[in-house]
C-alpha positions as CSV (number, residue, x, y, z in Angstrom):
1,X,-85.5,-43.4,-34.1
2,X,-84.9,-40.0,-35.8
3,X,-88.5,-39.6,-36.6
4,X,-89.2,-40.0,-33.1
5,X,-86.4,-37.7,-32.2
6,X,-87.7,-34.9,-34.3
7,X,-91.5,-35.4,-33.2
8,X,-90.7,-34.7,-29.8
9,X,-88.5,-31.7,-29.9
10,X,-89.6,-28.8,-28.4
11,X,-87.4,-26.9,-31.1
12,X,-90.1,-28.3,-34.4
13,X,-93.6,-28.5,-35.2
14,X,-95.2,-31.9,-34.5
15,X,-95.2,-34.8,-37.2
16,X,-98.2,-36.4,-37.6
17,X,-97.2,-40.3,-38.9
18,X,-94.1,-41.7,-37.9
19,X,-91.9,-42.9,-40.3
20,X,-88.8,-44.9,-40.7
21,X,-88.0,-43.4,-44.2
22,X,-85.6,-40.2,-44.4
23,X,-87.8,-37.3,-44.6
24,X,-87.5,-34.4,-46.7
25,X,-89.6,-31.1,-46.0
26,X,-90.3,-28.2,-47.2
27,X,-91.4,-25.6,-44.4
28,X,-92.5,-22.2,-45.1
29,X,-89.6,-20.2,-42.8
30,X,-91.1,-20.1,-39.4
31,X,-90.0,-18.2,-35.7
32,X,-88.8,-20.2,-32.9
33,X,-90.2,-19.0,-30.1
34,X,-87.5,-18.0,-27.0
35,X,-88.1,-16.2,-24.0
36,X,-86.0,-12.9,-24.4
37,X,-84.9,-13.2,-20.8
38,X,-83.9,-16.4,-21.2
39,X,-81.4,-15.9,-24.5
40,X,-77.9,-16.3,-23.7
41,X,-75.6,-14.0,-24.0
42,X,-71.8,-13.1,-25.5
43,X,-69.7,-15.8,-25.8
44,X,-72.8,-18.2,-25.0
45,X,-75.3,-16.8,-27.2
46,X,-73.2,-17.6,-29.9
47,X,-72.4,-21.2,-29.4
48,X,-76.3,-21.9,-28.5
49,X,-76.6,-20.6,-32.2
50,X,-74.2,-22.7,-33.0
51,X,-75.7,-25.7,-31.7
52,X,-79.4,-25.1,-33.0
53,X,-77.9,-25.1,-36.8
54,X,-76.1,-28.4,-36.3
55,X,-79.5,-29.9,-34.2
56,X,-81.8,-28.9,-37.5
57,X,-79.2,-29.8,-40.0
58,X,-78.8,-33.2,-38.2
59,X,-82.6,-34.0,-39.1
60,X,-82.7,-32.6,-42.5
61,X,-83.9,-29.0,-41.9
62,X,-82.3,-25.6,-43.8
63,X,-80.9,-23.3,-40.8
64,X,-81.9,-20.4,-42.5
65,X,-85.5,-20.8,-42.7
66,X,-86.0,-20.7,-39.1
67,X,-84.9,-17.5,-37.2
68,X,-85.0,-16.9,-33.0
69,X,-88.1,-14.5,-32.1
70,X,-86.1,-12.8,-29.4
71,X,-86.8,-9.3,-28.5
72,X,-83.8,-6.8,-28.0
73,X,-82.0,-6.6,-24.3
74,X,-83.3,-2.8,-24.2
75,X,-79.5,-2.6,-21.7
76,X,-78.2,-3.6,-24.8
77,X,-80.3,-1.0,-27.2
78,X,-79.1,1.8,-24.4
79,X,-75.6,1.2,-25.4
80,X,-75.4,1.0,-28.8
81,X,-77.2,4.3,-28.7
82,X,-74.6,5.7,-26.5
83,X,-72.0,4.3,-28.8
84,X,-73.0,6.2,-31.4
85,X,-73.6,9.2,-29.8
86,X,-70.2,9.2,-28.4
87,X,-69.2,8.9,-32.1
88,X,-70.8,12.1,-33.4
89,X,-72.9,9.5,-36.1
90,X,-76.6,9.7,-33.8
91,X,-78.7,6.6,-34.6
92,X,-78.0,4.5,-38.2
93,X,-81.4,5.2,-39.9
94,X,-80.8,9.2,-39.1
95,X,-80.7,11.0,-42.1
96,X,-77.0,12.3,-42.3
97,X,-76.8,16.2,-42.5
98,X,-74.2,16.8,-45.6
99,X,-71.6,18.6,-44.8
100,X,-71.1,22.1,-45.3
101,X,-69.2,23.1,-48.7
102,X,-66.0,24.5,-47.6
103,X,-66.0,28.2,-49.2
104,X,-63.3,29.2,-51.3
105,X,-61.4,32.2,-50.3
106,X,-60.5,34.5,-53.1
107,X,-58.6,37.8,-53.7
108,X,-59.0,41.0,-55.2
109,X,-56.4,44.1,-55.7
110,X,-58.7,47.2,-54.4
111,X,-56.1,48.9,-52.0
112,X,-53.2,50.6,-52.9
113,X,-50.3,52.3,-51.3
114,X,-51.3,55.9,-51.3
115,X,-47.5,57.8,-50.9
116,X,-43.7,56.9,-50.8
117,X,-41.3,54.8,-52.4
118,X,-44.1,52.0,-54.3
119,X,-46.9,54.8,-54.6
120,X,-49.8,53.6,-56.2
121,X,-48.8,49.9,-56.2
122,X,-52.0,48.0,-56.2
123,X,-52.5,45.8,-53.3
124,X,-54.3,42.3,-52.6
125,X,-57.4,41.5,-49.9
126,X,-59.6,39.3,-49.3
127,X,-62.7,39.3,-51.0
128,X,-64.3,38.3,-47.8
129,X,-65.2,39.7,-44.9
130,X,-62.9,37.9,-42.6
131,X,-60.4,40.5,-43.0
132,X,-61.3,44.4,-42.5
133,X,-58.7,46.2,-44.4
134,X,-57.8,50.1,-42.7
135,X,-59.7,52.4,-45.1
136,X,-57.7,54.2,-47.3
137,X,-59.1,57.3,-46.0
138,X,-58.7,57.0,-42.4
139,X,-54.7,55.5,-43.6
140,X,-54.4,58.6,-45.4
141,X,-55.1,60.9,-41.9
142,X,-53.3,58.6,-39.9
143,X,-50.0,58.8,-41.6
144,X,-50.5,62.5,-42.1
145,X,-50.6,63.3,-38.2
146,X,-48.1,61.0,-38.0
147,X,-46.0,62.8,-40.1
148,X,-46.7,66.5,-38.9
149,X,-46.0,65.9,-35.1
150,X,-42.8,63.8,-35.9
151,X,-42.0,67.5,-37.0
152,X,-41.4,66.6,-40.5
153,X,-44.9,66.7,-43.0
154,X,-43.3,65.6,-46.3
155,X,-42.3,62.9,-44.5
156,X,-42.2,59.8,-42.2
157,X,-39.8,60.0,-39.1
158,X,-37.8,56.9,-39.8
159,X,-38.3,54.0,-37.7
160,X,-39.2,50.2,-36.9
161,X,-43.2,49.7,-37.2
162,X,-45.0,47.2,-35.7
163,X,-48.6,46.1,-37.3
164,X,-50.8,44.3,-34.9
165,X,-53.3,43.0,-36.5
166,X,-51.8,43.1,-39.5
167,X,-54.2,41.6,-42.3
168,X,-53.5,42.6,-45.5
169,X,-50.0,44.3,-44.0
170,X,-51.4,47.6,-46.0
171,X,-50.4,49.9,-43.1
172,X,-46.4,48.4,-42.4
173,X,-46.2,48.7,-46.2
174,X,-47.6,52.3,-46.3
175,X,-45.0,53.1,-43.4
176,X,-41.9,51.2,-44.8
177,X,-42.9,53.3,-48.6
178,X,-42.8,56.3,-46.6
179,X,-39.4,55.9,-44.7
180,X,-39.3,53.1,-41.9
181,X,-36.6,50.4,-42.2
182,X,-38.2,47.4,-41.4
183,X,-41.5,46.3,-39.9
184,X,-43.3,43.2,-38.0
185,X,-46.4,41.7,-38.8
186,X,-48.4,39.7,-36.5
187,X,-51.3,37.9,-37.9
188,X,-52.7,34.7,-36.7
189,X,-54.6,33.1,-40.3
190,X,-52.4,31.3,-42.3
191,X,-54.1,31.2,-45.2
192,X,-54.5,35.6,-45.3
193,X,-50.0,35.2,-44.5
194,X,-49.6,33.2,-47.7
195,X,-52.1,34.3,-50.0
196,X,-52.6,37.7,-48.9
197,X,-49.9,39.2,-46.8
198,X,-46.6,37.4,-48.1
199,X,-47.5,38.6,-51.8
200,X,-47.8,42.5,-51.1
201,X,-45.0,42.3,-49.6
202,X,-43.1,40.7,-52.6
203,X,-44.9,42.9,-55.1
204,X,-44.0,46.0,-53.1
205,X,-40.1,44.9,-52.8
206,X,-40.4,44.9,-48.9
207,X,-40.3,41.2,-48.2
208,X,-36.6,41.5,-47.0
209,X,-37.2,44.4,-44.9
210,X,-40.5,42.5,-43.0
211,X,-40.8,39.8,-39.9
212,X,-44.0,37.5,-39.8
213,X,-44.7,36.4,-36.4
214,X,-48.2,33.8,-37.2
215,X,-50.0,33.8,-33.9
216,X,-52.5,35.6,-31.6
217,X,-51.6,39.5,-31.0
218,X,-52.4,38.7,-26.9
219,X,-49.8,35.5,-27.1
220,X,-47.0,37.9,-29.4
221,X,-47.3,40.7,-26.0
222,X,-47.6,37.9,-23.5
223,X,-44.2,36.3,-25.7
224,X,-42.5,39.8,-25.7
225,X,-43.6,40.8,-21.8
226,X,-42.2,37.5,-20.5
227,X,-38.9,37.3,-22.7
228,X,-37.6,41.0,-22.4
229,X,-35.3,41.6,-25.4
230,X,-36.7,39.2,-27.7
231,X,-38.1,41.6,-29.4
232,X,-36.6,44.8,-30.9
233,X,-38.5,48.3,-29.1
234,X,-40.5,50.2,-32.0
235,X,-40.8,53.7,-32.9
236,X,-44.9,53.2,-34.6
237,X,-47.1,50.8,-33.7
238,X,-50.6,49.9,-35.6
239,X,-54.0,48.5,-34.0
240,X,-56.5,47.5,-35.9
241,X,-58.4,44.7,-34.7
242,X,-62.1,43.2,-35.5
243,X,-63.7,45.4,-34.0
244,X,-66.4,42.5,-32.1
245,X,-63.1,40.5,-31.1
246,X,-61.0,42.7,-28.8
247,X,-61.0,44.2,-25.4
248,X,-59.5,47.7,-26.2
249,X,-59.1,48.2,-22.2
250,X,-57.6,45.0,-22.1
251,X,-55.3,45.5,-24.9
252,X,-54.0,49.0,-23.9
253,X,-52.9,47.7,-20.6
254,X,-51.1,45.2,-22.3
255,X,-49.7,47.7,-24.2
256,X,-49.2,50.0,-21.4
257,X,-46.6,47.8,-19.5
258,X,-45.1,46.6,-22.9
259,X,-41.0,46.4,-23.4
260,X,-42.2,46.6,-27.3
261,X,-43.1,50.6,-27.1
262,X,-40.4,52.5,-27.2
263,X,-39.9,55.9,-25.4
264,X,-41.1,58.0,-28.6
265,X,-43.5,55.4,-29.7
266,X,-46.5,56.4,-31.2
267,X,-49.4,54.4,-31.4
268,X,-52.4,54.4,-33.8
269,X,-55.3,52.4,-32.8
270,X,-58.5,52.4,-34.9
271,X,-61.6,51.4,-32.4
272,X,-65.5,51.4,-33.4
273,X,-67.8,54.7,-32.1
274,X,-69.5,54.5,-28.5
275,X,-66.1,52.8,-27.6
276,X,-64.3,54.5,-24.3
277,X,-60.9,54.9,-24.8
278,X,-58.3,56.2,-22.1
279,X,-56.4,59.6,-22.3
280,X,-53.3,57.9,-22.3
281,X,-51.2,54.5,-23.0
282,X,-49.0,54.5,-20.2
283,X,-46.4,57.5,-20.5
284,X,-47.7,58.4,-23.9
285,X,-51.0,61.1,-24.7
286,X,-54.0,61.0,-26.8
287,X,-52.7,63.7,-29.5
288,X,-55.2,63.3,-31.6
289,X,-58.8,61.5,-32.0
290,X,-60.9,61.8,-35.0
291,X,-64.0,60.3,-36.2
292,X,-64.5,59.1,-40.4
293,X,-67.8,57.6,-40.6
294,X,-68.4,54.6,-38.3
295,X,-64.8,54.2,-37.4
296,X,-62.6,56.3,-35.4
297,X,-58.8,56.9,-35.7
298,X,-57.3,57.6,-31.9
299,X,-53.3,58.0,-31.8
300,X,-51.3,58.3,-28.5
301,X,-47.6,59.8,-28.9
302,X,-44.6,61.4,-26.9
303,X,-45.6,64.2,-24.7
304,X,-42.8,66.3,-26.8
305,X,-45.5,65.8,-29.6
306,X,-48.4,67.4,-28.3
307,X,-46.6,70.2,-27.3
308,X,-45.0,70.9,-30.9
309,X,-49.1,70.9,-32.1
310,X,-49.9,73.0,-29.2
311,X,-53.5,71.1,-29.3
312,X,-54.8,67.3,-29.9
313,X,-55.7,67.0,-33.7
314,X,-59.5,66.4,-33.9
C-alpha cells in the first residue's frame, strides 16, 4: 500500500493512521538529514538528486520544500577558492576594488624653439610628468657650446642628429632649425609619438626631414650594434633620459662601442648632480660640464675641439 510505503521511509516523517485514501499534505519545508561523508558525488550526486524528486513526487510531496542538510566537502571549498584565485576575482562575497579611472593625458604649448629657421615656434608637452622636457635654459647653453667648438658661433655645424630619448623631439627640432639635415628620434610611448612628438614636427615643417624609431633607446643600440650599417653614423647626438630610469655607466659603454657615433660626433648628455660621469666616451673628451640648478649638462666631442677652446667649458 502507498500509505504504508510512505510510513516506513526513512526519507519522511512518520504517519500516524494509515490510510487507503490519497493523501494530500502540507508540510512546513523541512531538512533531510544525510551524512556529509556519505553524499555522492559528480555524476552520482546528481542522479541520487534525481531519484529523491521522483521518490517524493511519486507519493504526493513538492520536491522543493525539502532540501539535503549536507555540509560542504571542505576538498571541494579548497578548490573553488583556488579557482578563483587563479582568476584574479578572490572569494564571491569580496567586495570588488573599482578600478582605477584611467587618467587622461593632455597637452600644453610652453616650449618653443629658441633660434634658427622656426624661431619662436611654440611647441607641445605633456602636461604630465611622464615626460621631462630639456629646459630651455640648459637647451640654450647646450647648443651654444655646440656651436662655438664646431668653430662656427652664429651657427650649427651641419649634420645628422640623433635624439635619444627624444620626448617632446624639442632638441632634434632645435638642431634641424639651426642647420642639421635630418634627425632620428627614438622614443618608446606611443601615445607622447602621436600626440606630442609627430605634431611639433608638422607644425615646425620638419616632418620630412625626421625618422621615428618607437622602441626602448637600449633595444635601438642593441639593433644598431648587431646590424652594422642599418643605421646612418651621426655627427650630434642627444641624451636625456628620466633621470631614476637609466644606468649612465651602462649607457656610455653602449655608446662607447657604438657604429652610430661618428668620428666628430659630439655628444650631449644631461645627467642629475652626485652622478659620476667618465672623462671620456670612447675616443671622444669631456669638453665641457656645467651645472644649471639640479641638472647638469656634460658634452663629449672630438679631441680637435678641445684643443680649438684651449680649456673644457665649465
Amino acid at each position: 500500500m502507498a500509505s504504508s510505503t510512505l510510513a516506513s521511509s526513512p526519507f519522511l516523517p512518520s504517519l500516524a493512521t494509515p490510510n487507503h485514501k490519497r493523501i494530500s499534505l502540507c508540510l512546513p519545508a523541512r531538512r533531510l538529514p544525510v551524512a556529509a561523508s556519505a553524499a555522492p558525488k559528480g555524476a552520482a550526486a546528481a542522479e541520487a538528486a534525481r531519484e529523491r524528486r521522483r521518490f517524493l513526487e511519486r507519493y504526493g510531496l513538492n520536491p522543493d520544500d525539502y532540501e539535503e542538510d549536507t555540509e560542504p566537502d571542505p576538498r571541494e571549498e579548497r578548490r573553488r577558492e583556488r579557482r578563483m584565485r587563479k582568476s584574479g576575482r578572490g572569494d564571491e562575497g569580496a567586495a570588488v576594488a573599482p578600478a582605477r579611472p584611467v587618467e587622461r593625458r593632455e597637452t600644453h604649448k610652453m616650449l618653443q624653439v629658441l633660434a634658427g629657421k622656426v624661431r619662436r615656434r611654440k611647441l607641445l608637452s605633456p602636461k604630465d610628468r611622464n615626460v621631462r622636457p630639456m629646459m630651455e635654459v640648459v637647451r640654450g647653453a647646450a647648443f651654444d657650446i655646440l656651436q662655438s667648438a664646431g668653430g662656427s658661433p652664429a651657427s650649427l655645424r651641419p649634420g645628422l642628429w640623433l635624439d635619444l630619448y627624444s620626448g617632446t623631439g624639442s632638441v632634434g627640432i632645435e638642431a634641424m632649425s639651426r642647420g642639421c639635415s635630418e634627425a632620428h628620434f627614438v622614443e618608446m610611448d606611443p601615445w607622447v609619438i602621436s600626440e606630442v612628438l609627430k605634431p611639433n614636427l608638422d607644425c615646425t615643417g620638419f616632418l620630412g626631414a625626421s625618422h621615428i624609431h618607437m622602441l626602448r633607446v637600449e633595444n635601438f643600440l642593441d639593433n644598431a650594434e648587431k646590424s652594422k650599417g642599418r643605421y646612418p653614423s651621426f655627427d650630434y647626438i642627444s641624451v636625456t633620459p628620466p633621470y631614476v630610469e637609466v644606468n649612465y655607466s651602462t649607457l656610455l659603454d653602449q655608446l662607447a662601442r657604438s657604429p652610430l657615433v661618428g668620428e666628430d660626433c659630439f655628444i650631449l648628455v644631461e645627467y642629475p648632480l652626485k652622478t659620476d660621469m667618465p672623462e671620456s666616451c670612447g675616443d671622444l673628451i669631456k669638453i665641457a660640464d656645467r651645472r644649471f640648478g639640479r641638472t647638469n649638462l656634460l658634452i663629449y666631442g672630438p679631441t680637435w675641439s678641445a684643443k680649438k677652446k684651449g680649456t673644457i667649458l665649465r
